[in-house]
Every structure is written in structure tokens, then in C-alpha cells.
C-alpha positions as CSV (number, residue, x, y, z in Angstrom):
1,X,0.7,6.4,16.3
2,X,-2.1,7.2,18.8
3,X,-4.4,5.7,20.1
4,X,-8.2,6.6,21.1
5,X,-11.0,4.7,22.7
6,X,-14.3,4.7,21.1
7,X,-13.7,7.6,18.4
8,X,-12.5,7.9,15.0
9,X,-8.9,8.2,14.5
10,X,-9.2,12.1,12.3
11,X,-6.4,13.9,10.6
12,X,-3.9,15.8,12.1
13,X,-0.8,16.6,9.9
14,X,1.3,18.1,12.7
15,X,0.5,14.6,15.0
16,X,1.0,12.6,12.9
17,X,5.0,14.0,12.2
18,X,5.6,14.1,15.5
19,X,4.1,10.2,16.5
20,X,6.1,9.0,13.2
21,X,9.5,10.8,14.3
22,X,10.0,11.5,17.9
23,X,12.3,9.5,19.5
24,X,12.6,7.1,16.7
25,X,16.1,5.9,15.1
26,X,17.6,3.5,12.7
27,X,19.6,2.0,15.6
28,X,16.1,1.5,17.7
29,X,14.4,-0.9,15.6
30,X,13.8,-4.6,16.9
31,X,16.1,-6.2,14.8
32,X,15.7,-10.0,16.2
33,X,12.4,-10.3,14.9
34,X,13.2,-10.4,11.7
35,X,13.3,-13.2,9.2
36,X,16.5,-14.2,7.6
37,X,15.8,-12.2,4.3
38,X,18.3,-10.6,1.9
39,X,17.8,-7.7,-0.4
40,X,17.1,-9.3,-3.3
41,X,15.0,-11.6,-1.1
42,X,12.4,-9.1,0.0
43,X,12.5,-7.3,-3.5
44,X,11.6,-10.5,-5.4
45,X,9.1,-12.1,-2.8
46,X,6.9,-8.9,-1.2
47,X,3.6,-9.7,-2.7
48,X,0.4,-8.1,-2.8
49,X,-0.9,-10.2,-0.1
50,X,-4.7,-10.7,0.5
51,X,-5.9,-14.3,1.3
52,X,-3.0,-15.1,3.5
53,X,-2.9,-11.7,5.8
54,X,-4.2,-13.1,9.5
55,X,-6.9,-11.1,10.7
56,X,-7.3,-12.4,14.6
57,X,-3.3,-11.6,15.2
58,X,-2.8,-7.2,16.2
59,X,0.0,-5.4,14.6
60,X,1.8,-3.8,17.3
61,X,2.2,0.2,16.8
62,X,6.3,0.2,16.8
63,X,6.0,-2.2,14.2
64,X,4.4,-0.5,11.6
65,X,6.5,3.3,13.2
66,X,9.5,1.1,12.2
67,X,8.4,0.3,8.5
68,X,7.4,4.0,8.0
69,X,10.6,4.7,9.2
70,X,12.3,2.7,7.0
71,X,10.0,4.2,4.2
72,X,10.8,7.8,5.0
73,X,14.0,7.4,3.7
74,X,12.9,7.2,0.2
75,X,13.5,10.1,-2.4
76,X,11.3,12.9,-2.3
77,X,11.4,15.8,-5.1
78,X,13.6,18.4,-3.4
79,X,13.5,17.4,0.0
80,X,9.8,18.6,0.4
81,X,8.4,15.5,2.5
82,X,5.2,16.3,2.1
83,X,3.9,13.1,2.5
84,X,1.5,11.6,5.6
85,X,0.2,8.8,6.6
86,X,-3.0,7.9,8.2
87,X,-3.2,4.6,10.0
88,X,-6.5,3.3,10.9
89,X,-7.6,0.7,13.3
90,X,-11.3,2.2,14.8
91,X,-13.5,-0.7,13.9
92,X,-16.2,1.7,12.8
93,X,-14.2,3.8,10.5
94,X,-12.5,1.0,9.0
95,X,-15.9,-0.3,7.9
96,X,-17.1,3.1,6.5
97,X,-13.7,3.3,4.6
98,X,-14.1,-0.8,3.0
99,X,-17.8,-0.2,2.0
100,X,-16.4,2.5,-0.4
101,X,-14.3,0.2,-2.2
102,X,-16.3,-2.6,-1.8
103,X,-18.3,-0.5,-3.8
104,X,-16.3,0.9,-6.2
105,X,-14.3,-3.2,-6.4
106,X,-18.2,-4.3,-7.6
107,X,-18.2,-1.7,-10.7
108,X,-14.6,-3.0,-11.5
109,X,-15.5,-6.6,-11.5
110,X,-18.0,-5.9,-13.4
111,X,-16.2,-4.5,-16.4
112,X,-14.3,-7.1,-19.2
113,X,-10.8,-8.2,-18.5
114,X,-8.0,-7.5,-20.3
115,X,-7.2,-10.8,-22.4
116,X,-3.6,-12.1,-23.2
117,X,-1.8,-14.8,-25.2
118,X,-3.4,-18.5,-23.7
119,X,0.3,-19.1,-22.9
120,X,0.5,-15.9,-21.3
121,X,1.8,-16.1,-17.2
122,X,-1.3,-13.8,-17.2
123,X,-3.4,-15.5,-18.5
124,X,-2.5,-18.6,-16.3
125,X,-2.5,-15.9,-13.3
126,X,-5.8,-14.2,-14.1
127,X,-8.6,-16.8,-12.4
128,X,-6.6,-16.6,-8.9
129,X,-5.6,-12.9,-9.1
130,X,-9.6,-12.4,-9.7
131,X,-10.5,-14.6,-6.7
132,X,-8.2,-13.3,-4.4
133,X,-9.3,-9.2,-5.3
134,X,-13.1,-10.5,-4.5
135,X,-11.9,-12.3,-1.3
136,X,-10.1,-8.9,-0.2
137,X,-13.0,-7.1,-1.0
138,X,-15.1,-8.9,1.1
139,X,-12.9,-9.0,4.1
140,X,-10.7,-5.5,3.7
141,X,-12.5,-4.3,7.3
142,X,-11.4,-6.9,9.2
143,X,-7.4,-6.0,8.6
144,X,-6.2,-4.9,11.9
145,X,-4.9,-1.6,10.1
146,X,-5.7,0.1,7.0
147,X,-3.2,2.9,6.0
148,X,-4.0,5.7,3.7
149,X,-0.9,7.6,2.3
150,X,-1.3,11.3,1.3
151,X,0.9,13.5,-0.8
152,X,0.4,17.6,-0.4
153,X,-1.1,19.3,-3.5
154,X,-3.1,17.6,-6.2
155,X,-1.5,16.6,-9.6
156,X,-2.0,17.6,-13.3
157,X,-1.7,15.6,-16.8
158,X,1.5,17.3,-17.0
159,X,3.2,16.9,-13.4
160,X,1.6,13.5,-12.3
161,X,4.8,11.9,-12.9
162,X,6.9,14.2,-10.4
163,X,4.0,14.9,-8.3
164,X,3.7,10.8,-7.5
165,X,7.2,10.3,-7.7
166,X,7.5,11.7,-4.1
167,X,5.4,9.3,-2.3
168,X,4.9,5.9,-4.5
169,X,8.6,5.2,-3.7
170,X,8.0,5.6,-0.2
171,X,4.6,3.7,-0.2
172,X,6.5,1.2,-1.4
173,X,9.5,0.5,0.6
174,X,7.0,1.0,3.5
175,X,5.4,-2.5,1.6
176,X,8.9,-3.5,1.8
177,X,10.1,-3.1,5.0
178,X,6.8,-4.9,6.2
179,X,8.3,-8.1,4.5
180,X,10.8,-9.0,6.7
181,X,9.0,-8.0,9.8
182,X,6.3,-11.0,9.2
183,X,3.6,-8.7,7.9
184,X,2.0,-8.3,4.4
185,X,-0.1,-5.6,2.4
186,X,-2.0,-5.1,-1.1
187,X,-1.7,-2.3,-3.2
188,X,-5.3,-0.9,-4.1
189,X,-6.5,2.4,-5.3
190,X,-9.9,1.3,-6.5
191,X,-11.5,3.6,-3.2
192,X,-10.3,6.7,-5.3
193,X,-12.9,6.5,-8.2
194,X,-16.6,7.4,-8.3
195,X,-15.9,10.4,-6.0
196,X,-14.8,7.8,-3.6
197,X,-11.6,9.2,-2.6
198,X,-13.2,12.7,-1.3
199,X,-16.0,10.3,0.4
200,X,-12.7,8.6,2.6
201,X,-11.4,11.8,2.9
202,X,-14.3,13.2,5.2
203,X,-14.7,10.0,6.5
204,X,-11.1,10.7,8.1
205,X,-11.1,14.4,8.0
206,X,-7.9,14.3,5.5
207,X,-7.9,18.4,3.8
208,X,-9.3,17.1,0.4
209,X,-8.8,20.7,-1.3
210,X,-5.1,20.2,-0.5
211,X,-4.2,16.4,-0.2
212,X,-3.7,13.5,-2.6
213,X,-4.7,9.9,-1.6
214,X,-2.3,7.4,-2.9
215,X,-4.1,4.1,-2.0
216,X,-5.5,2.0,0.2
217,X,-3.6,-0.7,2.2
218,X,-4.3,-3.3,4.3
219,X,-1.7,-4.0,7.1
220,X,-1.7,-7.7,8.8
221,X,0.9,-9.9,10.2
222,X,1.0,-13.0,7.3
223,X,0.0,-16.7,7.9
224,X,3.0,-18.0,6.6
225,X,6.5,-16.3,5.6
226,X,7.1,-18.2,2.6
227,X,6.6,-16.1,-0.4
228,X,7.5,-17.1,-3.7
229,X,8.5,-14.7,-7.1
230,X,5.7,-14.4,-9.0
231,X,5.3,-15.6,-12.6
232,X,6.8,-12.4,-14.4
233,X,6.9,-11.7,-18.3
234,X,10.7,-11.8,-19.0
235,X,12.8,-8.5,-19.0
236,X,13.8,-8.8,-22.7
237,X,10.5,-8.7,-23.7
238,X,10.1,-5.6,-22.3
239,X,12.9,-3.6,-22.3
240,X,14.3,-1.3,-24.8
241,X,17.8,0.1,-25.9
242,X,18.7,4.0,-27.5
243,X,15.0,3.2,-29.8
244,X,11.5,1.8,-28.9
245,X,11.0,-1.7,-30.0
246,X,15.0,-2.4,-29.9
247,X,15.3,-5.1,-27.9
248,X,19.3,-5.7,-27.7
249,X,21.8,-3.3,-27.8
């Protein structure tokens, strides 16, 4: 990842390859400060993290070059990579970015919520899950780094599903790798609506005619490392066997 002094951090597809590859190995990555996670461990306690991610501490660049590392190793439809990833940490830009979801998070809020059995663990969850959006909404600039990740081409009703399925995987072992590293991040795509997502796209000079946005994601060291599962319906309820709506086998 570059850096620049006093300018906006714009696309640059063939930069950005080379700054997330050269020189960079499995075997390189700082290893010692990692917490004491397992697998299942980091699969059942990364969170979408948003009142808890520490604003005043930086997040150093090999840090987040060793997630992405990490994240590149996830499957992508016929080895086509087409993915990048635009990291910004310009004050400036990060503002313009967070003013269009602040924007587009208002017209959300504003719309009725989905409701759910009382005893429903969302239901219980909804109030806090509520607060915390608003309270990321209000303070999305002030993450030290906001990543957008971008797929080559733009999807159709009938190829969304392939089309996706060669960066969400990535996007999210990148969220993964993050865990045990300290930091946190929230997944949000609310910056895409309204014509938001070409607005962030010039914003950061990303080819809109030719790249995908899939989100926007805060990046912050957390304050605190202990992350719980989250209240989850359970998998019986909604899994299915050989027939939809048959629930054993």
C-alpha cells in the first residue's frame, strides 16, 4: 500500500497488484502478534464490529498487506483474480466517501424494520444492532482505513451468484484474518444505493463502466479481543434435506 502526503489516494489497478504482492509470503507474516485463536475460534467470534473499533490507534500497512494476503487465497471462478482492493486513509476522501452512506444509512433508517417472533434472538438483538448501525454511521470517517473491494465486470439477474462468488469469499476471510491480528471491521453496502456507488467511484477514480463495488469496510484495531458468538437461530431450523421444508433426513 502507498502512501501520499496531502492527495487522494486514486485507482490504479496495476499498483495496487504489485503493493499487495511483491515480496510478500505466507512464511513473512508477523506471526507473534497474534492472539491465541483457533479456527473455529475466529469463525464463530469475527463480528461486524462498530462501537468497539478504536479510532485514535493507526493500523500499520503490513498489517492489513498480511490479511489481504491471507484473503487472496480464497476461491475465485477459474482462476481469474479479478478482484482489487482500494484502501483509504486520506482524511479528506474518507470524509467524502462516509457522507455518501451517511446518507444513503438516513433513507435506510428511515424505512420499517423487519419484525420477528417476540422470542425471536432477533428480536431481542434488534434495538442494539439498530444503535450500533447509527453510531457507525456517525463515526465511519474517523476509521483509520476504509477499504473498498472491487470485482472486474458488472453482474446480471442471471450471473450475480458466480459473478459475487469470486470476491465475497475473499472479502471475507480478509474480515477473518483481521481477527486474530487484534483488528475488527463491519460489513456495509448501504454506499451502493441511490447512485451512491458510481458517486464513491469518482470520488476514488475506481473504472465504474468496468468495476463492481462489493462494500464498504471499516478497518480499526479493536478495544478489547474478547468477542463472543452471537445469538444465532439454530441450524435445524434452517436447514433442509433431498426437499424444501425437510428438516431431518
Amino acid at each position: 500500500m502507498h502512501r501520499t502526503t496531502g492527495t487522494t489516494r486514486r485507482w490504479d489497478a496495476a499498483r495496487c497488484h504489485d503493493s499487495c504482492r511483491a515480496g510478500r509470503t505466507r512464511d513473512t507474516l508477523g506471526m507473534a502478534d497474534h492472539l491465541n485463536l483457533s479456527a473455529d475460534d475466529v469463525l464463530m467470534t469475527t463480528r461486524s464490529v462498530r462501537k468497539r473499533l478504536d479510532f485514535d490507534r493507526p493500523v500499520p500497512d503490513d498489517v492489513i498487506m498480511d490479511a489481504l494476503d491471507i484473503a487472496l487465497q480464497s476461491p475465485t471462478g477459474s482462476n481469474r483474480q479479478g478482484w482489487q482492493w482500494v484502501f483509504i486513509d486520506d482524511q479528506a476522501t474518507k470524509d467524502r466517501i462516509c457522507e455518501v452512506y451517511a446518507r444513503n444509512f438516513a433513507t435506510y433508517r428511515s424505512m420499517p424494520r423487519a419484525t420477528y417472533a417476540e422470542d425471536d434472538p432477533r428480536t431481542l438483538a434488534a434495538d442494539r444492532v439498530v444503535d450500533s448501525a447509527q453510531y457507525l454511521a456517525d463515526n465511519f470517517a474517523k476509521s483509520p482505513v476504509v477499504l473498498i473491494p472491487c470485482l472486474e465486470g458488472k453482474p446480471d439477474a442471471a450471473t450475480s451468484g458466480a459473478f459475487w462468488g469470486s470476491l465475497l469469499p475473499a472479502v471475507w476471510s480478509f474480515m477473518l484474518a483481521l481477527r486474530p491480528r487484534g483488528l475488527g471491521s463491519a460489513w456495509t453496502t448501504l454506499h451502493l444505493i441511490n447512485g451512491g456507488e458510481q458517486e464513491v467511484a469518482d470520488i476514488v477514480g475506481i473504472p465504474f463502466d468496468t468495476y463492481s463495488q462489493g462494500g464498504l469496510f471499516p478497518i480499526a484495531y479493536t478495544i478489547g479481543t474478547d468477542f463472543k458468538p452471537a445469538s444465532r437461530l439454530p441450524a435445524r431450523e434452517v436447514s433442509h434435506w433431498n426437499r424444501w421444508g425437510q428438516r431431518s433426513r
